[in-house]
BATOR-591697 format. One record per residue (C-alpha): residue in one letter; x, z, y. Coordinates in nm, 3 decimals. Each point is the difference from the previous one (the first is absolute). Layout:
N
> A	X	Z	Y
...
//
This chain:
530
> X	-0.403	-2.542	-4.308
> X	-0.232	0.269	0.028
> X	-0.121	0.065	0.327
> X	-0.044	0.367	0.014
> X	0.363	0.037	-0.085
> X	0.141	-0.252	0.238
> X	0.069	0.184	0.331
> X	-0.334	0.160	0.031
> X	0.140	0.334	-0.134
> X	-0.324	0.100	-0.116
> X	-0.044	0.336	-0.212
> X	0.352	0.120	0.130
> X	-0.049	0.293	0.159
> X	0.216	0.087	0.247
> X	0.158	-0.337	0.094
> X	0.368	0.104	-0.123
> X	0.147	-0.087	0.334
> X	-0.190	0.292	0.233
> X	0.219	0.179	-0.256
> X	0.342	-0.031	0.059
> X	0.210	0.175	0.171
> X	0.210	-0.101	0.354
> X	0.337	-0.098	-0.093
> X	0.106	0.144	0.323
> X	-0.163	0.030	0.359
> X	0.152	-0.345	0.059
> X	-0.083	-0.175	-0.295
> X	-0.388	0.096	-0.022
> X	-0.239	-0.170	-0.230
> X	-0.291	-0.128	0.159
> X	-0.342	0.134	-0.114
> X	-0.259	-0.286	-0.094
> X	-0.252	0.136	0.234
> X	0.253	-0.045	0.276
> X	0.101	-0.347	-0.130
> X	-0.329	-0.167	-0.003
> X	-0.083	0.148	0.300
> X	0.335	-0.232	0.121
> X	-0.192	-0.262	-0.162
> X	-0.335	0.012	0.149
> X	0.209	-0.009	0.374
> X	0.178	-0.297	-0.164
> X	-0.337	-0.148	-0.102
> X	-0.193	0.023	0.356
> X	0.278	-0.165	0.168
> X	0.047	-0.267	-0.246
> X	-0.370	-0.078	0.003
> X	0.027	0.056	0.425
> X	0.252	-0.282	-0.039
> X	-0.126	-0.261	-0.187
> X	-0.359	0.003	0.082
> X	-0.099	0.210	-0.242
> X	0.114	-0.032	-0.351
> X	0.102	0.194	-0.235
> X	0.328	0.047	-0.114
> X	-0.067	0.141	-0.359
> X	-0.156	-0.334	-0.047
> X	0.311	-0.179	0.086
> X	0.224	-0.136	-0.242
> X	0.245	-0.131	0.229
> X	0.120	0.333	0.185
> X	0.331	0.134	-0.127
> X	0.087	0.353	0.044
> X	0.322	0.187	0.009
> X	0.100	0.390	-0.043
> X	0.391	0.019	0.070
> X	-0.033	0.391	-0.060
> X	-0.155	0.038	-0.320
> X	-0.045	0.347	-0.110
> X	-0.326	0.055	-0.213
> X	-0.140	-0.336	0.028
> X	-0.287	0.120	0.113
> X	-0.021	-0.282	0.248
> X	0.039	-0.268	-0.178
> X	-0.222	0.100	-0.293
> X	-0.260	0.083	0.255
> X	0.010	-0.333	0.153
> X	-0.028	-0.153	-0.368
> X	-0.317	0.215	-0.053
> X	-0.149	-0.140	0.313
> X	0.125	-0.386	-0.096
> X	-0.146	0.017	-0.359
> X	-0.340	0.103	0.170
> X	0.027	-0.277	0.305
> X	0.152	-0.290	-0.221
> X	-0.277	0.046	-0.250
> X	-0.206	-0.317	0.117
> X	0.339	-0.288	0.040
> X	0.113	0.165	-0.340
> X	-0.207	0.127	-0.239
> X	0.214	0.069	-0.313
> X	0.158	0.332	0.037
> X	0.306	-0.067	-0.148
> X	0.056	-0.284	0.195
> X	-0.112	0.151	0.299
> X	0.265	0.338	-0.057
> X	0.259	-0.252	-0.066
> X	-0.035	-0.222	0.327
> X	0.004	0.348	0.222
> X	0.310	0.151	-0.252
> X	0.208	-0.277	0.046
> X	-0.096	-0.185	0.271
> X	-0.129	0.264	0.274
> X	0.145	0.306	-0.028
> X	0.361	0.113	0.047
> X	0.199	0.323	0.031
> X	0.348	0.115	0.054
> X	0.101	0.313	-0.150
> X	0.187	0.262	0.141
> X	0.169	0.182	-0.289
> X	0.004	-0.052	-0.390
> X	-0.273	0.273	-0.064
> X	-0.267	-0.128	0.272
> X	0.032	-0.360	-0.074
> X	-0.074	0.076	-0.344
> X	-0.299	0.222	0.113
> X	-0.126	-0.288	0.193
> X	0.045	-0.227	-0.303
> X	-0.223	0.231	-0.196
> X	-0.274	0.055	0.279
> X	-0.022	-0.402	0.037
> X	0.069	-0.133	-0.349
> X	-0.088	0.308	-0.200
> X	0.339	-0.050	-0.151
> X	0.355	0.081	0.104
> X	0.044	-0.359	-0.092
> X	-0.156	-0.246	0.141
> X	0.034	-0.228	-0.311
> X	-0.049	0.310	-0.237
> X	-0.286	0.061	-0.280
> X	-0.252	0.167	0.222
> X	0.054	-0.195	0.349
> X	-0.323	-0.133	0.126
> X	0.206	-0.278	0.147
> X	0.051	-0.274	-0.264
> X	0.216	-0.275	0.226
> X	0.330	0.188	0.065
> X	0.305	-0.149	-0.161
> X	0.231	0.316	0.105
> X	-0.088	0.388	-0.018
> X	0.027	0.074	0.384
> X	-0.306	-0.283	0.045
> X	-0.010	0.012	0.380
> X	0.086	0.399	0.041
> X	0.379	-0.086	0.089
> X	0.279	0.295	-0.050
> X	0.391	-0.078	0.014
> X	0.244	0.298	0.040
> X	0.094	-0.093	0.415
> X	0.366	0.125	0.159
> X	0.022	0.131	0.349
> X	0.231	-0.191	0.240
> X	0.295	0.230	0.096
> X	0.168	-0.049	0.273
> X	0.125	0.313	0.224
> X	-0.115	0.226	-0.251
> X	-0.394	-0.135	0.082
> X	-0.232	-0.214	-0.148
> X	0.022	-0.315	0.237
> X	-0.369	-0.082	-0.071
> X	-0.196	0.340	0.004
> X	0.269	0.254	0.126
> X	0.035	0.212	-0.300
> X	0.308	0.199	-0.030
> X	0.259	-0.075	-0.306
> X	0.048	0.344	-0.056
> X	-0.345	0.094	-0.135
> X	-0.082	-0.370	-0.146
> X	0.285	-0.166	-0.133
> X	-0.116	0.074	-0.336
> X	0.115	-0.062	-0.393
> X	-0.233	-0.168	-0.240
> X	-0.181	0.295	-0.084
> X	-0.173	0.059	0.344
> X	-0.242	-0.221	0.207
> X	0.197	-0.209	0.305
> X	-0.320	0.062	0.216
> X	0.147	-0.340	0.156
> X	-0.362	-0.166	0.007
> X	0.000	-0.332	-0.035
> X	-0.233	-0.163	0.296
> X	0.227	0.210	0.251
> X	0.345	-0.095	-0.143
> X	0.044	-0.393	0.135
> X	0.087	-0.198	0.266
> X	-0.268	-0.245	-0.069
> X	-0.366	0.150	-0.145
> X	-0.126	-0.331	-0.042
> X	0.311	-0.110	-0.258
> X	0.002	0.340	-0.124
> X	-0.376	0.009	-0.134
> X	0.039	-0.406	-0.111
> X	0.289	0.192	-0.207
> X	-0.204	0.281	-0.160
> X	-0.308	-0.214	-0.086
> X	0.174	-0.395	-0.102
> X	-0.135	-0.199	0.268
> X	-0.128	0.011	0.381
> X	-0.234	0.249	0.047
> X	-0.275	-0.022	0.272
> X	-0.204	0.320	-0.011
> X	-0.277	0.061	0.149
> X	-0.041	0.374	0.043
> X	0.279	0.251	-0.050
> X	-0.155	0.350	-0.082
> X	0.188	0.364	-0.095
> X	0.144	0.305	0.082
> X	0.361	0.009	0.021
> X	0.232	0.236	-0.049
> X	0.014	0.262	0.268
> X	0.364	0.116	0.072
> X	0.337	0.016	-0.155
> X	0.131	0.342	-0.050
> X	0.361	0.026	0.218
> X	0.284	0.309	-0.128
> X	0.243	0.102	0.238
> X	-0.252	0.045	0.300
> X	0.202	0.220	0.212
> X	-0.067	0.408	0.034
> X	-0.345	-0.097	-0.196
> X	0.126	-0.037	-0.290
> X	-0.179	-0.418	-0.023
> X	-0.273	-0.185	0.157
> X	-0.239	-0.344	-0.044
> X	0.004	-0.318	0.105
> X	-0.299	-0.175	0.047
> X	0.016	-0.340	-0.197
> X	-0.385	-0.125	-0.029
> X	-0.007	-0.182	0.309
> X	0.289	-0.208	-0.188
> X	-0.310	-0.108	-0.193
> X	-0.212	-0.114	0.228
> X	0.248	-0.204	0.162
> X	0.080	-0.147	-0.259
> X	-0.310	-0.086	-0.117
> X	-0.106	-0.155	0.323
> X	0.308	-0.189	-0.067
> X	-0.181	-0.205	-0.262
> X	-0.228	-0.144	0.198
> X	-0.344	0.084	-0.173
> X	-0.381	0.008	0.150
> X	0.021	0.358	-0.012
> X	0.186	0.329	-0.043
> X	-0.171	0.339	-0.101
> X	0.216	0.318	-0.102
> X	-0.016	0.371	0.070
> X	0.291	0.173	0.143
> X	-0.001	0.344	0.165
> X	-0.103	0.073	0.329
> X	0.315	0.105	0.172
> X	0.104	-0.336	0.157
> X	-0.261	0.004	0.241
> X	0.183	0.280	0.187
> X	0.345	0.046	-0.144
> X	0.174	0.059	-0.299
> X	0.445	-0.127	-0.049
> X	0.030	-0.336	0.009
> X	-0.325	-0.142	0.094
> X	0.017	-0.040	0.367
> X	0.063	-0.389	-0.046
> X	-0.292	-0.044	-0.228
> X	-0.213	0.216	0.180
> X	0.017	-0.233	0.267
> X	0.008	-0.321	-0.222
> X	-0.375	0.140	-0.111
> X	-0.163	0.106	0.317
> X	0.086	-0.315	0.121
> X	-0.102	-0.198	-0.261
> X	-0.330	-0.120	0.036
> X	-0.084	-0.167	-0.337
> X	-0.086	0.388	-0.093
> X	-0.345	-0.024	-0.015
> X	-0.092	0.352	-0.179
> X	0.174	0.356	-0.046
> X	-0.187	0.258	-0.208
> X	0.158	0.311	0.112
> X	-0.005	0.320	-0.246
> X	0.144	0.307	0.217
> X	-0.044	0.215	-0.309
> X	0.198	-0.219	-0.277
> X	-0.133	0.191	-0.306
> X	-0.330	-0.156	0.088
> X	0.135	-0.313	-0.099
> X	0.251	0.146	-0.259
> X	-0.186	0.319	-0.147
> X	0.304	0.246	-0.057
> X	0.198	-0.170	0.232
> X	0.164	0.143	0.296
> X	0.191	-0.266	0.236
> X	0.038	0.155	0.372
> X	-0.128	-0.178	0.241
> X	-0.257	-0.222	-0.241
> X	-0.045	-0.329	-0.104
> X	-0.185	-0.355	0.068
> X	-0.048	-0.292	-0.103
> X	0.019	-0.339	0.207
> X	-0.158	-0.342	-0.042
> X	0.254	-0.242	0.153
> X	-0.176	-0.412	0.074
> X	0.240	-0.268	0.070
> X	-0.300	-0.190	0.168
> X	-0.113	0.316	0.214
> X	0.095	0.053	0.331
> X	-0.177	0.260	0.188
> X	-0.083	0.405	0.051
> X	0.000	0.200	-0.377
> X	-0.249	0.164	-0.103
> X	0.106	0.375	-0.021
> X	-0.194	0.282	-0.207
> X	0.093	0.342	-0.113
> X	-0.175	0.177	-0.293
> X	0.112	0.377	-0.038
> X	-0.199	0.273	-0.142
> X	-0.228	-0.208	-0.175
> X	-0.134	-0.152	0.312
> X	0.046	-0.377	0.075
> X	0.061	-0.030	0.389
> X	-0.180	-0.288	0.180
> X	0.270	-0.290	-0.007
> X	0.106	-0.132	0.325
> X	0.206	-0.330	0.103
> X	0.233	0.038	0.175
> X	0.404	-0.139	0.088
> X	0.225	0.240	-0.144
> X	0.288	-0.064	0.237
> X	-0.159	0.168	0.280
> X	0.242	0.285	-0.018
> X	0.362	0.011	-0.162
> X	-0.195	0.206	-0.282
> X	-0.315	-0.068	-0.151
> X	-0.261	0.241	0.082
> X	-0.193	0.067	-0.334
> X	-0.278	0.125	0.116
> X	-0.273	-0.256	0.191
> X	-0.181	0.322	0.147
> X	0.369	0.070	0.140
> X	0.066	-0.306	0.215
> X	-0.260	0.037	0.247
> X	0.144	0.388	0.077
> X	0.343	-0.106	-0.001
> X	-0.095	-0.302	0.274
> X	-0.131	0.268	0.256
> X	0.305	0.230	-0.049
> X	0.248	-0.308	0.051
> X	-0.217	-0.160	0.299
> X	-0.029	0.326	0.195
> X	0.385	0.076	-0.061
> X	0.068	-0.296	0.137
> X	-0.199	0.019	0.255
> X	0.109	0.350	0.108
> X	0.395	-0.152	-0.036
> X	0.097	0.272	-0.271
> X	0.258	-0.091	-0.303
> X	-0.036	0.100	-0.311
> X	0.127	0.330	-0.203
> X	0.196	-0.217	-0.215
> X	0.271	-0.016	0.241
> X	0.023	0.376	0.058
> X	0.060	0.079	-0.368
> X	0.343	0.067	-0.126
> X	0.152	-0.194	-0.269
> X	0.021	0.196	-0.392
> X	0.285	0.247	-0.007
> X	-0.090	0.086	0.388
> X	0.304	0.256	0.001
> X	0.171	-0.210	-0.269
> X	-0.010	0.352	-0.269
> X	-0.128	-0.064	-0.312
> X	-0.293	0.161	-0.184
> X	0.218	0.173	-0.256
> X	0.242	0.220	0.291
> X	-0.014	0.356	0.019
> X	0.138	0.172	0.337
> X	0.060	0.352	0.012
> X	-0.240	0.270	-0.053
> X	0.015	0.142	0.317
> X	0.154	-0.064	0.362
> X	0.162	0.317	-0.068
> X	0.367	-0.106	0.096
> X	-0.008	-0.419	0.095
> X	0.146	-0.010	0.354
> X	-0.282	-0.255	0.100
> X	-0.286	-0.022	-0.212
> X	-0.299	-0.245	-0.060
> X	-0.245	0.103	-0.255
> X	-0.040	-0.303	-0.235
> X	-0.392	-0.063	-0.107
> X	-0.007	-0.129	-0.332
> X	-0.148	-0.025	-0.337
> X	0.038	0.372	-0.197
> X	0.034	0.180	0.311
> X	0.183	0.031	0.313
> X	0.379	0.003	0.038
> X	0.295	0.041	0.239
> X	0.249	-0.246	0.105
> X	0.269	-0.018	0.227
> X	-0.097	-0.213	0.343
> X	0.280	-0.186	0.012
> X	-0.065	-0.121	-0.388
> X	-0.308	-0.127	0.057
> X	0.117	-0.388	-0.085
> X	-0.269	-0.186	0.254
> X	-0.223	0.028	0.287
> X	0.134	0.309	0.130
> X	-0.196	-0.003	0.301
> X	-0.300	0.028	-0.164
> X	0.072	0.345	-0.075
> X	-0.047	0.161	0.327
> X	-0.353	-0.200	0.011
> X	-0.326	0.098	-0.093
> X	-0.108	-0.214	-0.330
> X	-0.302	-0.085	-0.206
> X	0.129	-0.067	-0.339
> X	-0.228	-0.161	-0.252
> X	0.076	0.037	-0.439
> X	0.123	-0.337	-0.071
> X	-0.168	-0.024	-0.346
> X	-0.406	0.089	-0.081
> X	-0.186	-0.106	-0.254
> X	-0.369	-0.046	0.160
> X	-0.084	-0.009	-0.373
> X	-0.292	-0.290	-0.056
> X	-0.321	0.216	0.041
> X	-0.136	-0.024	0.389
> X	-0.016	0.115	0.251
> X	0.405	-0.008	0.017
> X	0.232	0.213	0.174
> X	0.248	-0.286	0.065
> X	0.336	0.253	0.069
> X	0.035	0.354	0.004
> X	-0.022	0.241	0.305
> X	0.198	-0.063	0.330
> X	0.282	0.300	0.079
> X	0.087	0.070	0.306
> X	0.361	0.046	0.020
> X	0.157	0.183	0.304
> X	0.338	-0.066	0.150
> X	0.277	0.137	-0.193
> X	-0.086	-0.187	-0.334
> X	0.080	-0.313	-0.177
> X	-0.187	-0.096	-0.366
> X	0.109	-0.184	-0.341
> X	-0.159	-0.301	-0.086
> X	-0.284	0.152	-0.160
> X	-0.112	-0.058	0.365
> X	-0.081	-0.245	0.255
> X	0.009	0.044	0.391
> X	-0.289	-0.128	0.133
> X	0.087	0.071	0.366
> X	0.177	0.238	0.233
> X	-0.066	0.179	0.285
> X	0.144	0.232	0.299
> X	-0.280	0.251	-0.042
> X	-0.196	0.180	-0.224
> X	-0.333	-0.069	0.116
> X	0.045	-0.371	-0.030
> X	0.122	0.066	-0.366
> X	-0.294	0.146	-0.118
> X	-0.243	-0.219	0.180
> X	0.150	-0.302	-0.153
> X	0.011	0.236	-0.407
> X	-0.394	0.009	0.128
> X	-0.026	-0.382	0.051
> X	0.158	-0.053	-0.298
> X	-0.247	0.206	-0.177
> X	-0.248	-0.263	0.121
> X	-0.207	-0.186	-0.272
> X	0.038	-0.324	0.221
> X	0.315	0.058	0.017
> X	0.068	0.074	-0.380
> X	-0.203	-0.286	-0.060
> X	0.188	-0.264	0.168
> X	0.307	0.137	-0.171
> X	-0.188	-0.051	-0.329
> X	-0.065	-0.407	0.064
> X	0.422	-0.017	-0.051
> X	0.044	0.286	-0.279
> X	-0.092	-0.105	-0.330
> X	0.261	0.219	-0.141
> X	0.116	0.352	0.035
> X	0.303	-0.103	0.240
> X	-0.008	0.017	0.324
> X	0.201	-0.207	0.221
> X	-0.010	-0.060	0.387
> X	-0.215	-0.326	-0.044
> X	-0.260	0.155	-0.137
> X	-0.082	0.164	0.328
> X	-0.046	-0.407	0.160
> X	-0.276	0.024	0.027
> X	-0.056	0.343	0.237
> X	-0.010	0.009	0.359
> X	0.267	0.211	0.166
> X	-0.242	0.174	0.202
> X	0.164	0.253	0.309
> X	-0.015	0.334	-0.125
> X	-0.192	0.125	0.309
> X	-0.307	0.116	-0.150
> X	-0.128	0.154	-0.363
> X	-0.105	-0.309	-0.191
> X	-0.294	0.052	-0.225
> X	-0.182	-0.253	-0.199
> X	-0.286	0.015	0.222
> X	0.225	-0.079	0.280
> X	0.170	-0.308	-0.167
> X	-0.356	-0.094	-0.125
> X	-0.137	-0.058	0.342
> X	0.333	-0.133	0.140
> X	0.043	-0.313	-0.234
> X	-0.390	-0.013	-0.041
> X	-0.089	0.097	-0.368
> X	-0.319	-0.055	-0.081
> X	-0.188	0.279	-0.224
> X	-0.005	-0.227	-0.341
> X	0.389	-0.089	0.088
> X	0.023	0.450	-0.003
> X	-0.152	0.024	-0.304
> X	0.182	-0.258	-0.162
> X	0.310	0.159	0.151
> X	-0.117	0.358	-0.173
> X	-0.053	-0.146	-0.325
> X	0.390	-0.119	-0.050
> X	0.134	0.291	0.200
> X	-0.010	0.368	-0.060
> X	0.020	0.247	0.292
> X	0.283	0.168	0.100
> X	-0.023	0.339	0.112
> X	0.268	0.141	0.274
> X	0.219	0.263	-0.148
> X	0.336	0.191	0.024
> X	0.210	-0.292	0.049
//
């Protein structure tokens, strides 16, 4: 074979896969950069582990992508084995065989991306075929394995990852998106199934697929259900040395469905690092997944604080160790923890609760976004001007469907949706209103309190003006919703005073580096008309 065209790649220029496309924004090809990157975290804790070595130079290790997309993975592993088994096998051929066949697996995901992997690892669609750099195979897949998988039905959903017949029970013609590790009872038989024999791997590695699209989604028209974390369970179901894959960001804090898992990782304390990326087209140039991404490196042997760092804007934060289940939500940032410890210890300390519990529910008035009142009061026996997105309306009082009370109060409404966009300082939601008795609002807002008075009202529209307070709201909101939990983690201060910044600042004991930090993530917010 000749070495400069096995795997080294040389003289093509661009590597072909930093130029494909995203099939979606939940299937997303992985750029090499950002793979070997994976790889070097994989490396430092394999060599942490076992006193040193180097796993390139191991010819034992068996590795396993159930998510293949590109195959940018595994070929990059087999770039890094040819190099490191150079010395214990010095014919190439012989050396690319071994790794081929004996140390490198995949799982495709759909026709087309199992073939792309194919041709990234082999060179060839075929493993067996004219131009495949592997010369042992006896079947075309070689150990890229792709079957055409059914969904479970039962209830009109998937009984293994949820999906919903309507929009996947699919002819011939059209990908299943039934993914094979995720669709068993039993990983361990399943993967003995796909690859002839009991299978110990060593290190599983990828990034699954993000979400399955969901029709039907009431008033909206659809929504997504997260189904990477089906992944990682899965592959921690197999029992290797180690786990490494890049999901987005959003389970840290929220997102439907993860609450369970959420928990199952903070806890988890074989998570020895998270590389954090707040900003996901730094990881995926052209990319734009709200709320970011990371990658984890999971040890079955480890059992103590993970090492936590953030890189956003270029910059590379200082990694700190730390136990992630500290909170009910991770807390991204390291520079964060310290400011949210002093907020929590002096709230405590002073006996306040927190705003969470003060918040209304979505739908406070239960009136959708979409209803139009009347143009003017101009003939309603009792009316209640309705705040709400377009303009405001007139209804009825006695047709307002919920919370009728409320009405006569005064209220701070909130939007329930803003983008903070992924350039900071961030806004984190839009400006407070200040909502005097008489009115009622759609869902396009959220009630953040009430009050008997007016003066209390706009005190409290002031507080929530607050950086600090915007920014503790920003440790739960990695996505435009807002919901009452994200306020958790904000005292419910008394209203008897104007609360500035500098006044919280001294209260909870902020030092001036903790201010700046604060400034930098945070944009001011000026009072106005509210």
């Amino acid at each position: 074979m000749n070495e400069q065209a096995g795997f080294t790649l040389r003289g093509r220029n661009p590597d072909v896969l930093t130029c494909i496309a995203n099939l979606s924004n939940d299937e997303v090809f992985t750029p090499p950069e950002f793979a070997n990157r994976m790889l070097d975290t994989l490396a430092e804790a394999w060599a942490a582990r076992n006193g040193g070595a180097n796993i390139w130079a191991d010819s034992s290790v068996k590795f396993l992508d159930p998510c293949v997309k590109s195959g940018v993975f595994l070929r990059e592993i087999t770039k890094r084995l040819i190099a490191g088994l150079a010395g214990e096998i010095p014919d190439l051929q012989a050396r690319v065989d071994h790794i081929l066949t004996d140390q490198v697996f995949g799982i495709g995901i759909t026709t087309l991306t199992s073939l792309l992997a194919r041709r990234s690892l082999y060179c060839s669609k075929h493993a067996t075929g004219e131009h495949s750099v592997a010369k042992s195979f006896a079947n075309d897949d070689g150990n890229i394995w792709f079957q055409r998988t059914e969904h479970s039905w039962a209830d009109g959903k998937c009984r293994f990852c949820g999906a919903n017949q309507r929009d996947y029970d699919r002819g011939e013609g059209l990908e299943s998106h039934a993914y094979a590790l995720i669709h068993t009872d039993d990983v361990k038989t399943r993967v003995a199934e796909l690859f002839g024999g009991a299978m110990q791997f060593d290190v599983i590695i990828g990034n699954p697929p993000y979400q399955l699209g969901q029709s039907g989604g009431e008033a909206i028209g659809g929504f997504a259900m997260p189904i990477y974390q089906k992944f990682v369970q899965a592959a921690k179901g197999l029992d290797p040395h180690f786990v490494i894959m890049v999901t987005p960001s959003r389970w840290f804090a929220g997102g439907r469905g993860l609450d369970e898992y959420r928990a199952e990782m903070l806890a988890d304390k074989r998570v020895r690092k998270l590389v954090d990326f707040p900003d996901a087209s730094e990881a995926f140039p052209g990319t734009q997944i709200k709320g970011g991404v990371s990658y984890f490196l999971w040890d079955n042997a480890w059992n103590g604080p993970c090492e936590v760092t953030t890189v956003h804007g270029g910059d590379t934060a200082v990694p700190s160790a730390r136990y992630l289940d500290a909170y009910d939500v991770l807390v991204r940032r390291n520079e964060a923890v310290p400011i949210l410890e002093k907020v929590l210890s002096g709230n405590a300390k002073d006996g306040f609760g927190n705003l969470a519990s003060k918040v209304s529910p979505i739908q406070p008035f239960s009136i959708r976004t979409n209803f139009r009142g009347a143009a003017q009061a101009a003939g309603l026996k009792n009316p209640v001007r309705l705040i709400g997105n377009g303009g405001d309306t007139f209804i009825e009082r006695d047709t307002v469907p919920r919370n009728d009370a409320w009405v006569d109060k005064w209220k701070v409404l909130l939007g329930a949706a803003y983008g903070a966009g992924e350039n900071l300082p961030h806004q984190i939601y839009n400006y407070p209103i200040i909502a005097g008795p008489g009115t009622a609002c759609s869902e396009t807002y959220l009630v953040i309190d009430k009050f008997g008075a007016e003066k209390e009202a706009r005190r409290f529209a002031g507080y929530l003006r607050t950086r600090l307070v915007r920014f503790l709201v920003s440790l739960r909101k990695y996505t435009q919703h807002l919901y009452n939990e994200r306020f958790q983690f904000v005292p419910d201060l008394p209203m008897d005073r104007d609360w500035t910044d500098a006044l919280l600042y001294e209260k909870y004991g902020i030092t001036e580096e903790e201010v700046a930090f604060i400034d930098r993530m945070i944009r001011p917010m000026e009072a106005g008309d509210e």
